[in-house]
C-alpha positions in Angstrom: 82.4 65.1 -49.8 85.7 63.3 -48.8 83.0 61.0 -47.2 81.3 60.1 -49.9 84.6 59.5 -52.4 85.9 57.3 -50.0 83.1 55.0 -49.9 83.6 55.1 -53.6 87.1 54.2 -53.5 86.5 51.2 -50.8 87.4 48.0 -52.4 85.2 46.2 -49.9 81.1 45.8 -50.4 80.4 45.1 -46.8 80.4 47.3 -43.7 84.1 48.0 -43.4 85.5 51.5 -43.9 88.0 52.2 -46.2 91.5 52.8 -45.7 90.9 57.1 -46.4 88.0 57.1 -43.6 90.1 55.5 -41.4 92.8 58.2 -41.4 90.6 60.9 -41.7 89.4 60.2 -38.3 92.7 60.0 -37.2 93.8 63.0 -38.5 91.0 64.7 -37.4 91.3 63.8 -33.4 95.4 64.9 -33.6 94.3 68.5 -35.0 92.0 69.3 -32.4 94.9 69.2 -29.5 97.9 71.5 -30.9 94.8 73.9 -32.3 93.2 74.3 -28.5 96.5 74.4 -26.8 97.0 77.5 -29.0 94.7 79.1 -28.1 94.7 78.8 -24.5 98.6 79.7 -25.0 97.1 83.0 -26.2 94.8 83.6 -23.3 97.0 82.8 -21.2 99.9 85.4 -22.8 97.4 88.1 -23.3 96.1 87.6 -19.6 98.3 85.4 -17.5 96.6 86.0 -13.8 93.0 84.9 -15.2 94.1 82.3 -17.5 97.9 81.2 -16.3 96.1 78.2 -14.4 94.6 76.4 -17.5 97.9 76.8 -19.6 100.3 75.5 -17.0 97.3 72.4 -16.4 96.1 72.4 -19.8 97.2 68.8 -20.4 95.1 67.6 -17.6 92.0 69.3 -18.2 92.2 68.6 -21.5 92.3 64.9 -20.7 89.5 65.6 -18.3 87.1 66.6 -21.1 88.5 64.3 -23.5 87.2 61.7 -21.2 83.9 63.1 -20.8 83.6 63.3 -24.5 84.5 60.2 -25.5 82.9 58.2 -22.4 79.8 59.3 -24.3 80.4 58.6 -27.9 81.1 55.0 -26.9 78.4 54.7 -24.8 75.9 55.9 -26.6 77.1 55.3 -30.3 80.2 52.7 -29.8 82.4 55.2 -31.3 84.8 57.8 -30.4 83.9 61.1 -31.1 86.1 61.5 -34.6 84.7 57.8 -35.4 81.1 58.9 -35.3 82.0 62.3 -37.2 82.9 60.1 -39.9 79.8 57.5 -39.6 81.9 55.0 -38.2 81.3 52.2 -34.9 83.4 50.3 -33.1 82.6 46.2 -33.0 83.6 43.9 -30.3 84.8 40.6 -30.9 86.4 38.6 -34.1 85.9 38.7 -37.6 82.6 36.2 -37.4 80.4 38.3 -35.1 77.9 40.6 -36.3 78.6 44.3 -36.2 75.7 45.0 -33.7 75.7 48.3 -31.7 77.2 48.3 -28.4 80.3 47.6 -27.0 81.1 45.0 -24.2 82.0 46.0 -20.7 85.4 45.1 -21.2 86.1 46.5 -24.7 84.5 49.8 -23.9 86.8 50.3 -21.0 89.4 48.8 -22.8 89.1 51.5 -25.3 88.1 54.2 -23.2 91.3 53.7 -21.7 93.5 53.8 -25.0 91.5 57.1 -26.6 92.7 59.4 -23.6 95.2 57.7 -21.4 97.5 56.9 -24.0 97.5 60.3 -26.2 98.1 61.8 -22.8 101.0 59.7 -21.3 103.1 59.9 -24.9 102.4 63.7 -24.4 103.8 64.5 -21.2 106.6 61.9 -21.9 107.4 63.7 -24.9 107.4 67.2 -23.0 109.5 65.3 -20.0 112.2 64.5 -22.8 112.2 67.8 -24.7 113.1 69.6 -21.3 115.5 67.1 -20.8 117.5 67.9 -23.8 116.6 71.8 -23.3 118.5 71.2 -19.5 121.2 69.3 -21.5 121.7 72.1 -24.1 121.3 75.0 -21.6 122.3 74.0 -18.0 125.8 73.5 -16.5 127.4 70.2 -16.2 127.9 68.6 -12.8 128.3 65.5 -11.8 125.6 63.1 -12.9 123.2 61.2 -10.5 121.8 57.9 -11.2 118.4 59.1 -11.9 120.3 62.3 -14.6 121.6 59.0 -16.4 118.6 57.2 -16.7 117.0 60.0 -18.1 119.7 60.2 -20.8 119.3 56.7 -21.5 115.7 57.2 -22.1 116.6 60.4 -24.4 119.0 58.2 -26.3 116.4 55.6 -26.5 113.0 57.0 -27.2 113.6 57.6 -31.1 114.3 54.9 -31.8 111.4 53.2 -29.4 109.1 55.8 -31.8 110.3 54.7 -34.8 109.3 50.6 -33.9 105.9 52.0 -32.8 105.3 54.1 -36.0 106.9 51.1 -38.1 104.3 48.6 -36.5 101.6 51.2 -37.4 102.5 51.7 -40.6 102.7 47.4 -41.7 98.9 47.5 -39.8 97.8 49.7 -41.8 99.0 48.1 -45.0 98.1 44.2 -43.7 94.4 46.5 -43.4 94.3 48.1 -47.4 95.5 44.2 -48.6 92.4 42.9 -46.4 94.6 40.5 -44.3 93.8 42.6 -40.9 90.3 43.7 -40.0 92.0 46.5 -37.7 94.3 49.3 -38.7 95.9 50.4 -35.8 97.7 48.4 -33.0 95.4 50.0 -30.4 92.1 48.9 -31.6 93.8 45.3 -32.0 94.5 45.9 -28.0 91.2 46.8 -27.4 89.6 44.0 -29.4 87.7 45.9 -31.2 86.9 46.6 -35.3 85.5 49.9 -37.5 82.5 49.3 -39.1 79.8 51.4 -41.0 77.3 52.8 -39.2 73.9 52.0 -40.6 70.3 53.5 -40.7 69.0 50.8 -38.3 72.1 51.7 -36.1 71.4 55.7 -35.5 67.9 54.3 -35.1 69.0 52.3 -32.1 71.5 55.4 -30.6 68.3 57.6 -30.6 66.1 55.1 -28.9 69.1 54.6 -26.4 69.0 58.3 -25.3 64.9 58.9 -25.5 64.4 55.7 -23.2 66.9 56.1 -20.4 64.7 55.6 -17.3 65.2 57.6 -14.5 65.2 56.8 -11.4 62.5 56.8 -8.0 62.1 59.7 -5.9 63.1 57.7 -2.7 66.4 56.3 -4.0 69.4 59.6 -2.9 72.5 57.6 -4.4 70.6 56.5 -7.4 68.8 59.9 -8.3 72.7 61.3 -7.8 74.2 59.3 -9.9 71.4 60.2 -12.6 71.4 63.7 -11.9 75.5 63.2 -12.9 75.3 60.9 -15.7 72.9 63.5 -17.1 75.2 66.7 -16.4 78.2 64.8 -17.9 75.9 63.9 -21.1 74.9 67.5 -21.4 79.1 68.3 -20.9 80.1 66.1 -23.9 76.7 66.9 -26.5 78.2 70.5 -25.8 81.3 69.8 -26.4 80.8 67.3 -29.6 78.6 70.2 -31.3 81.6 72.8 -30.4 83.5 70.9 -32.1 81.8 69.5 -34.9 81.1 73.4 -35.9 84.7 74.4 -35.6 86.5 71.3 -36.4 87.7 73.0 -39.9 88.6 76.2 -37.9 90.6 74.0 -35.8 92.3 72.1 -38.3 93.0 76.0 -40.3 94.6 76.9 -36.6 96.9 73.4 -36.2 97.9 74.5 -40.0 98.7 78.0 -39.5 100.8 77.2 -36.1 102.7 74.3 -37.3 106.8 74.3 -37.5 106.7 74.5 -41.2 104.6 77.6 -41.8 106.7 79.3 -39.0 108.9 81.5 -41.0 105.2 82.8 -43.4 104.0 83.6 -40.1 106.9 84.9 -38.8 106.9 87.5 -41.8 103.4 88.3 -42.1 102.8 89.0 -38.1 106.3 90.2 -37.2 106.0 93.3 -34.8 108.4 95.1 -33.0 109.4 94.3 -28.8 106.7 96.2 -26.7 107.9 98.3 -23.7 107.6 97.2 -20.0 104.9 97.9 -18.5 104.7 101.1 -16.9 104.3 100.0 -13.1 107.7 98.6 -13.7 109.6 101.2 -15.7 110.4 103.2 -12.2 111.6 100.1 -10.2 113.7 99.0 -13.9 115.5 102.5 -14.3 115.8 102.9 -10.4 118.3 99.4 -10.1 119.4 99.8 -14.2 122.2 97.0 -12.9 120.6 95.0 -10.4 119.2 91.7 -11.0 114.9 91.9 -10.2 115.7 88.7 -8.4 118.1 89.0 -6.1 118.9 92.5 -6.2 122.6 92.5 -6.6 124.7 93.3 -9.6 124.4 91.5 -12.7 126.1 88.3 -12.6 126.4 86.4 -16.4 123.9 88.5 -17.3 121.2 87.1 -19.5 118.2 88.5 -20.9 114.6 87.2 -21.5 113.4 87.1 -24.7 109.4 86.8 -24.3 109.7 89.9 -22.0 113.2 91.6 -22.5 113.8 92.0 -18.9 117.8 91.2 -17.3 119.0 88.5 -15.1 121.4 86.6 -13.4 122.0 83.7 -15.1 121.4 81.6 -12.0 118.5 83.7 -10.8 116.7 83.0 -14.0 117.5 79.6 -14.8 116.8 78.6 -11.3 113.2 80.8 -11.2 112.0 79.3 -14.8 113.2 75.8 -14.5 110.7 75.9 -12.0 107.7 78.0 -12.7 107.7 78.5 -16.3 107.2 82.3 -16.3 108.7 85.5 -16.4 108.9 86.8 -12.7 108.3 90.2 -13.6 105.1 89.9 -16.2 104.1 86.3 -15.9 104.6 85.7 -19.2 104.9 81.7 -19.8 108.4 81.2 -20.1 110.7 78.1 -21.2 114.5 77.5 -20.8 115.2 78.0 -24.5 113.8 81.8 -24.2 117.1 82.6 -22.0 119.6 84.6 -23.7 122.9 85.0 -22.6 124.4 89.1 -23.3 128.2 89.6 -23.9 129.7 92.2 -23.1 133.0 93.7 -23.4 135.3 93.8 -19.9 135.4 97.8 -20.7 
């Protein structure tokens, strides 16, 4: 339906999408992250030996699949995957060329390269900066190495590098509406490539594609491989593009319910009290009441985890999660802002 009123509100008559498709798309590819993330999050706190693995590498098999996915929308349908959701096509070349199916060589690694490399590079460097200010808030200060101050620099410096990107975004997208850019977004300009309709004669084309693939002589090993994988990857990403064409709106209800400002409704609604330990650590816990589980010894600057309740040294801990991200006692993923510090008086 939002479809359908936006090709009603296009103020173009040709192929080009309107300004509402466009972001749609957009929008749609930026829910599907925080709303998978969540819920390996869970897995992984409701199981953390079976499922720690995929949380602490979650960025990199996600880009993994995203690759796989995409790699075939463009192949197959010049497209991304949130592109094609939204009957749209990606066009090589300049604003004269006709908007023919297929992508270049260059353009379709080109853009390839932006749809997952990109996303996933501003991600960890966004993640590489938040613990940097987390180590800034949290951590003891020492003398400063060369590389500490670089990594301030770039602290100081990355909203404001944000702001200019989001800025040159933004005055795309409005040279786009007035019709004096044929691209709305910086990165399809650097991939040299344009958003067009798709047409009946085009999903007529992508369905010949994939029925007429040949395949390959029996005598040829290397070439029947390569088939044999081109084929398994193609089977990875239709899986994956009908997985998430079915649960895209569960997805986007998930990236909703999770976000930082329905926190405190969520927070109220599913607030529960602190579970006890487990109970194969309640004898070694009220055996060494005082000792630190780390190193044994009295509690020194004793601080406390929140995401499992269990007591520290301050050291111990901030040493053992800076590290591995995890309570050392229940495995539970951990993060530097979960430390607590406890107070208590000299008496």
């Amino acid at each position: 339906m939002a479809e359908a009123g936006a090709h009603l509100t296009s103020t173009v008559v040709n192929e080009q999408p309107s300004i509402f498709e466009v972001l749609a798309q957009e929008s749609l590819m930026e829910a599907v992250r925080p709303a998978l993330r969540h819920a390996v999050k869970v897995l992984a706190e409701s199981n953390p030996s079976q499922f720690g693995f995929i949380w602490k590498r979650f960025d990199e098999l996600y880009l993994l699949l995203d690759v796989v996915l995409q790699n075939h929308f463009l192949s197959q349908c010049s497209s991304s995957f949130s592109e094609n959701f939204y009957g749209l096509k990606r066009v090589s070349g300049g604003r004269g060329l006709p908007a023919r199916l297929g992508l270049h060589k260059s353009s379709h690694w080109r853009s390839l390269l932006l749809l997952c490399l990109v996303p996933y590079l501003r991600a960890k460097l966004e993640v590489m900066l938040a613990r940097q200010r987390e180590e800034e808030d949290f951590s003891i200060r020492l003398s400063q190495t060369r590389k500490q101050r670089l990594y301030r620099a770039a602290v100081a410096a990355y909203p404001y590098v944000s702001s200019a990107w989001r800025s040159w975004i933004f005055c795309q997208q409005l040279l786009f509406v007035f019709g004096v850019s044929r691209t709305h977004s910086p990165l399809l300009w650097l991939a040299n490539v344009r958003l067009a309709r798709l047409t009946t004669h085009d999903l007529r084309d992508a369905q010949q594609k994939t029925s007429c693939r040949p395949r390959p002589a029996d005598g040829r090993l290397m070439q029947r491989a390569w088939w044999l994988m081109s084929r398994a990857a193609q089977g990875v990403a239709v899986s994956l593009s009908t997985s998430l064409s079915l649960g895209v709106f569960f997805l986007q209800f998930l990236e909703w319910w999770y976000s930082s400002e329905n926190q405190s409704t969520v927070k109220t609604i599913t607030s529960l009290p602190a579970p006890p330990p487990p109970l194969h650590l309640q004898e070694d816990v009220q055996e060494d009441e005082k000792n630190c589980p780390l190193c044994r010894k009295l509690w020194a600057n004793s601080t406390v985890l929140s995401t499992s309740g269990f007591v520290f040294c301050y050291r111990c801990i901030y040493t053992y999660v800076k590290a591995n991200h995890c309570c050392p006692l229940t495995g539970f993923p951990t993060e530097l802002q979960h430390l607590i510090k406890i107070y208590e008086s000299e008496s």
